[in-house]
C-alpha positions as CSV (number, residue, x, y, z in Angstrom):
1,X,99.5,109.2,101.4
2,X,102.3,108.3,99.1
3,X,105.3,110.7,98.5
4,X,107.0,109.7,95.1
5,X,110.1,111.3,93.7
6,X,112.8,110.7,91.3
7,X,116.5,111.1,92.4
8,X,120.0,109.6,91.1
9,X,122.5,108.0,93.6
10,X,125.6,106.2,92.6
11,X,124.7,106.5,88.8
12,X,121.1,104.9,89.4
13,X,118.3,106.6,88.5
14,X,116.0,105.7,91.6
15,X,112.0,106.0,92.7
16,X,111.7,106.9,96.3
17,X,108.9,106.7,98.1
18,X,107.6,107.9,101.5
19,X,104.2,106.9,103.3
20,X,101.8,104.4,102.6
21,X,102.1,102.2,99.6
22,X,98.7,101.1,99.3
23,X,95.6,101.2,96.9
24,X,96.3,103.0,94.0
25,X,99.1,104.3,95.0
26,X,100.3,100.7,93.8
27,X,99.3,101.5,90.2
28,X,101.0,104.7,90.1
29,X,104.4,103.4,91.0
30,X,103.9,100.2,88.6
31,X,103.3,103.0,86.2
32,X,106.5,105.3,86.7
33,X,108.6,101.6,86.9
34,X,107.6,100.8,83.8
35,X,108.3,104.2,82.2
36,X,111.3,103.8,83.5
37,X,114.3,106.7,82.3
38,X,114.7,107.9,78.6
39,X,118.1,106.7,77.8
40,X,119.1,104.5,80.4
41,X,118.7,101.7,82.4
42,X,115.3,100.4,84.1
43,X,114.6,102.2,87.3
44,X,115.1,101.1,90.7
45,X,113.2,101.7,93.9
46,X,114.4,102.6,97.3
47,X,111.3,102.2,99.8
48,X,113.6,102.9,102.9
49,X,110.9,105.2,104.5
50,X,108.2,102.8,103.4
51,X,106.3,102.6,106.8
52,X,103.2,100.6,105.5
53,X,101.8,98.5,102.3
54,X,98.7,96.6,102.0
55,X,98.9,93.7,99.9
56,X,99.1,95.0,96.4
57,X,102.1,96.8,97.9
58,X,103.9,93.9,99.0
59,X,103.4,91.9,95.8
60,X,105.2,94.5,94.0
61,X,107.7,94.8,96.3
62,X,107.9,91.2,95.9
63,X,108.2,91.1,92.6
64,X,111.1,94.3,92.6
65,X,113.1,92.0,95.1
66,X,113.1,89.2,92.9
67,X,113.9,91.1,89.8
68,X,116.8,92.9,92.1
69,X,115.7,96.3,91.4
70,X,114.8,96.9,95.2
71,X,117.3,99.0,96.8
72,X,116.4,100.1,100.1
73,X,114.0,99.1,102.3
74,X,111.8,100.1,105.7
75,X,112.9,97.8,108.7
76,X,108.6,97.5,108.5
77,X,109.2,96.0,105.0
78,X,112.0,93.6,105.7
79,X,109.9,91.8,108.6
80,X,107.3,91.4,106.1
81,X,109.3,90.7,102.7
82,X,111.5,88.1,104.9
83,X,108.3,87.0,106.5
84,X,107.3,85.9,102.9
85,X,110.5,84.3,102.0
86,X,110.7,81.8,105.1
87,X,108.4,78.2,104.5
């Protein structure tokens, strides 16, 4: 189960989620990224209470990080993000 709610912290208009990121939960948040807000910049994600993600998951979260629209994240999805990043 995925929890998915917009707030706005320090001027940014952010997508946090809570639970599992996984199946098509994955889809869903691709979709409300891309929507992003009606008269402002793109939205960012804060997935500080992330506590799992199955692949799909980590490719977005991947791809967020690169595009520097990840603003928080789970200690669960640092060791795996950082895992990634190391050759």
């Amino acid at each position: 189960m995925l929890r998915i709610h917009r707030e706005t912290r320090d001027d940014e208009a952010r997508l946090v989620l809570e639970g599992k990121l996984a199946g098509p939960w994955v889809a869903e948040c691709r979709a409300l990224l891309a929507e992003g807000t009606p008269a402002g910049p793109a939205l960012v994600l804060d997935a500080r209470e992330v506590h799992f993600a199955d692949a799909a998951g980590l490719a977005l979260l991947r791809e967020l990080d690169s595009a520097g629209r990840l603003r928080a994240r789970s200690r669960f999805l640092a060791t795996w993000l950082d895992q990634e990043e190391k050759p």
